[in-house]
N, C-alpha and C positions, 0 to 999 in steps of 0.2 A: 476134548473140545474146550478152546475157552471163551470169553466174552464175545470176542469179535468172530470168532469162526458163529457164535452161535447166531449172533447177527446175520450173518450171509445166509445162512440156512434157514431161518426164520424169513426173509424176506425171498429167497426163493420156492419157501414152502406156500410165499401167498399170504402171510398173517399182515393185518393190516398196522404199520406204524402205533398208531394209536393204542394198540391193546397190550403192549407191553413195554416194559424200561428195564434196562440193562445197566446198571451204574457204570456211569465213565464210557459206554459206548453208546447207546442212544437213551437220550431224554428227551423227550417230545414237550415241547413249548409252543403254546401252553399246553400246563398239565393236564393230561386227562380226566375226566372224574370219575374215570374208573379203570384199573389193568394189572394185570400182572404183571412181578415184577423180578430180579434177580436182585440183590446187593452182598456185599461185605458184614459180617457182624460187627460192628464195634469194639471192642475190647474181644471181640471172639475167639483169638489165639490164629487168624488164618480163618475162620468158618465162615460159613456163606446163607444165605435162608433163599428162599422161595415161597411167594406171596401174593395176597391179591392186594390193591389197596381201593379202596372205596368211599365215599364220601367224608375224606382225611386223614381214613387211618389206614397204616398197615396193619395186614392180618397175615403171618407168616403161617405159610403152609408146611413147610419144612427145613430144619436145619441140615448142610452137607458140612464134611470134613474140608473138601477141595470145590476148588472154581469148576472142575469138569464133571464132579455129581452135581452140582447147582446147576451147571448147564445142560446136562441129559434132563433133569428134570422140569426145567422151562420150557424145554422144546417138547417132550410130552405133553406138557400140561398146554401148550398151544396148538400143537399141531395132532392131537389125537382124534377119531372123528366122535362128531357129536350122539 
């Protein structure tokens, strides 16, 4: 799965826009003040993290190797029951 697959899946699993941002496929403006997030490392070689961000800061939950562990693991962490 990558970015945009997880996008569709996400909105047909029902999670509401706001509670998450995907880099480069959705950013919700304005920014939320609170969600979970997917992005790019930086300088990370390709890695990817998963996170919450909250009152300005990100708090990465975890680093993946590829875009499609970051994306199994977003869709968990949004769509698992409470």
């Amino acid at each position: 799965m990558d970015r945009h697959e997880l996008r569709v899946a996400l909105s047909a699993a029902g999670v509401p826009d706001d509670c998450f941002r995907i880099e480069g496929v959705h950013e919700p403006v304005p920014t939320p003040p609170d969600f979970l997030y997917l992005r790019k490392i930086r300088g990370g070689g390709g890695a990817w993290e998963t996170g919450a961000y909250e009152r300005g800061v990100h708090e990465p939950v975890s680093r993946h190797a590829s875009e499609a562990e970051a994306c199994a693991q977003l869709l968990r962490l949004l769509t698992r029951p409470s």
